[in-house]
Every structure is written in structure tokens, then in C-alpha cells.
C-alpha positions, -999 to 999 in steps of 0.1 A, spaced: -137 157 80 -105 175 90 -73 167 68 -60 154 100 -90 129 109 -80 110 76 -46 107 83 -54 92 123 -83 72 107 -56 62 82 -28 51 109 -59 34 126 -66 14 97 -33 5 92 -26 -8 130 -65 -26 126 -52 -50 101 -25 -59 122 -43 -65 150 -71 -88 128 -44 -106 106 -30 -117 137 -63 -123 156 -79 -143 118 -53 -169 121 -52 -179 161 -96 -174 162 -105 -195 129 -90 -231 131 -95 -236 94 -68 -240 66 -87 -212 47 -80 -189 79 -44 -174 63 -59 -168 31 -92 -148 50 -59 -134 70 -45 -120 40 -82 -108 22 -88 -89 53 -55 -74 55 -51 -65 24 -86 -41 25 -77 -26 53 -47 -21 42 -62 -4 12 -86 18 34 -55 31 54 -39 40 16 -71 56 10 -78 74 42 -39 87 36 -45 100 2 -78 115 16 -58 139 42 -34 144 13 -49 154 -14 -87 152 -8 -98 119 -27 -94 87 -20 -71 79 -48 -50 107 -30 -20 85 -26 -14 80 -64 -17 118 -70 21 132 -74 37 168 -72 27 174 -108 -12 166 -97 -10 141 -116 -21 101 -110 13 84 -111 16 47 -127 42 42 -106 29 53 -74 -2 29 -82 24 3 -93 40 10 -54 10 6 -36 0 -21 -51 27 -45 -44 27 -30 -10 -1 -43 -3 2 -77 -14 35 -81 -2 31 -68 31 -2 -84 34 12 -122 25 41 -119 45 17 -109 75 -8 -135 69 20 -165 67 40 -152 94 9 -151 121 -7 -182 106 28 -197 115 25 -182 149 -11 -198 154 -5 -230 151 27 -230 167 52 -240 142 86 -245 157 100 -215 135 68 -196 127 92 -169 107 114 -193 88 92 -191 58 108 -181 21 94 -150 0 98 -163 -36 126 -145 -54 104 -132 -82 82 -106 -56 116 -96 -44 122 -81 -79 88 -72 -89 88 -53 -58 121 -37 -62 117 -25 -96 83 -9 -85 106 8 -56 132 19 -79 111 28 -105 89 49 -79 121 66 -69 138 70 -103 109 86 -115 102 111 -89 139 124 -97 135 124 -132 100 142 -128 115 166 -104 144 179 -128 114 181 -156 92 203 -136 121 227 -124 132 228 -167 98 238 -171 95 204 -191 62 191 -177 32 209 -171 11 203 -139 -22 197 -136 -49 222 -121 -54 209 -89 -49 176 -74 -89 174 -72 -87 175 -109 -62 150 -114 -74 123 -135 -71 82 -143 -55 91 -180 -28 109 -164 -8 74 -164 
């Protein structure tokens, strides 16, 4: 499949578990429905990372590969909390909207993913800049291909 095939399938994936985590919540009248919300969501979530990182760099783990061709901690670290953040946040709020709460999107995120979060952002971004400077010094070596990149890497 074409480099860009992964990416649509990966922007397909993406709007999918929109379209089911809001669907999940409104079709199942069950109290387990926002947590099936949020399972659901979250893999396809994960697919559209994957399919991504397939277009990318030519594996599925394509995401967490960085300009050195190396698998990044903090990219995983990133994605990860992504995931589950986004994923949550969608599941409560369209649970909310199906069974008609009177402010379905007055809900609280607890302070403690805030700053988990944040510090994987920062740390994402702080590294990339650090890693940058390093590469153009001639400070970090890079890896043979991004094919080659490998799980130790971290």
C-alpha cells in the first residue's frame, strides 16, 4: 500500500472513533456503555497512530520513530496519554450527551492528567530541541534507517 493510503486510512480511523464513541453511548443503554465508549475509541485511536506511523516511516510503530531513526520514549510517552486522554474526555462527554444531562460538557478532567499530560508535551517538545542541537554538533549518531529502528533505542 501507497505511503498515502496509510495516512487516509489513518485520518479514517481517526474520524471512525468519533463517529462510534458517539454512536456506543446513545445505541447501548447500559452503564458499562462509556467505558465500551472509551475501549473502542481508544483502539481505533491506536490504529489511526499506527496507520500514521505506517505512511511515515513504514512500520506500525512509525509514530514513535524520531529524526534520529530512533524509537523516542517520549514520543511513546505522547501518544500514550493522547490516547487516553482524548479517548476519556470523548467517552464522558457523548455519554453525557446520550442520556441528556442538562450540561453534558460540564464535567471536570482531574488535575493530575492535566500535568501528566503536560509534562509528556513539554517533555516531547524539549527533547526534540535538545536532540536537534545534538544532531547538528554532530553529538548523536542516527540510526540506519527508520526500518531498523529498534525498541532499546529508548
Amino acid at each position: 500500500m501507497q505511503r498515502s493510503a496509510w495516512y487516509v486510512l489513518g485520518i479514517v480511523a481517526g474520524a471512525a472513533a468519533l463517529v462510534v464513541g458517539a454512536v456506543i453511548p446513545s445505541v447501548f443503554d447500559s452503564p458499562r456503555a462509556p467505558l465500551v465508549s472509551w475501549f473502542v475509541v481508544m483502539a481505533l485511536l491506536t490504529f489511526a497512530f499506527g496507520c500514521l506511523g505506517k505512511g511515515a516511516n513504514v512500520r506500525w510503530t512509525g509514530g514513535l520513530i524520531d529524526d534520529r531513526r530512533k524509537v523516542n520514549v517520549s514520543r511513546l510517552q505522547m501518544a500514550a496519554w493522547t490516547i487516553l486522554g482524548i479517548g476519556a474526555i470523548f467517552a464522558v462527554g457523548m455519554n453525557n450527551l446520550a442520556i441528556v444531562a442538562d450540561h453534558p460538557l460540564d464535567f471536570t478532567v482531574p488535575e493530575e492528567l492535566c500535568v501528566l499530560m503536560g509534562i509528556s508535551w513539554v517533555r516531547f517538545a524539549g527533547s526534540q530541541l535538545i536532540k536537534t542541537q545534538q544532531v547538528r554538533a554532530h553529538q548523536l549518531t542516527l540510526g540506519a534507517s527508520a526500518a531498523e529502528a529498534r525498541w532499546i533505542d529508548m
